[in-house]
C-alpha positions, 0 to 999 in steps of 0.5 A: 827937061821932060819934053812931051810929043802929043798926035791927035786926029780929030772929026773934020767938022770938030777942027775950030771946036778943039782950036777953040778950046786950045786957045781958050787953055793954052796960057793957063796950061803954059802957066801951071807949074812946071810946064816950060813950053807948049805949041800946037802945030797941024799936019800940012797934008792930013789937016785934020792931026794936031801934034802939041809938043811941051817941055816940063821941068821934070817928068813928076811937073807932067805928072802934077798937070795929067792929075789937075783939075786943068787937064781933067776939064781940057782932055774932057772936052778935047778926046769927043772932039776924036776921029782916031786914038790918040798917040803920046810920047816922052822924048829927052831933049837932046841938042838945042838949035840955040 
């Protein structure tokens, strides 16, 4: 498993913008091929960060969806919405709290 740690700062007035467009796209992003995970969760004291967390069957699943159609339309729409760069990271998962 591939797991995928996202942190995006976004312009205070563009919050329901960018949740809008996430929740328009979360299930065809949950659905592409490969993708075996996806949430969304906000920072509790700088409420204007998201972090996506996603899990991928593989790293080459990931890099089938950043080369879609999907995520050119979704990262279009989501990086104007920006107040600071962007920060990714591929992590492996290594315990599982099942």
């Amino acid at each position: 498993m591939f797991v995928r740690i996202v942190k995006m700062g976004f312009q205070p007035e563009k919050i329901e913008e960018f949740l809008a467009n996430f929740d328009k796209n979360k299930d065809k992003i949950r659905g592409f091929e490969g993708c075996l995970f996806l949430e969304l969760y906000r920072d509790k004291h700088n409420t204007h960060r998201f972090f996506t967390y996603s899990y991928w069957k593989d790293e080459a699943a990931l890099e089938n969806y950043r080369n879609s159609e999907l995520f050119k339309n979704v990262w279009a729409d989501t990086k104007v919405l920006f107040n600071e760069k962007p920060e990714a990271w591929s992590v492996d998962k290594l315990v599982s709290m099942e």
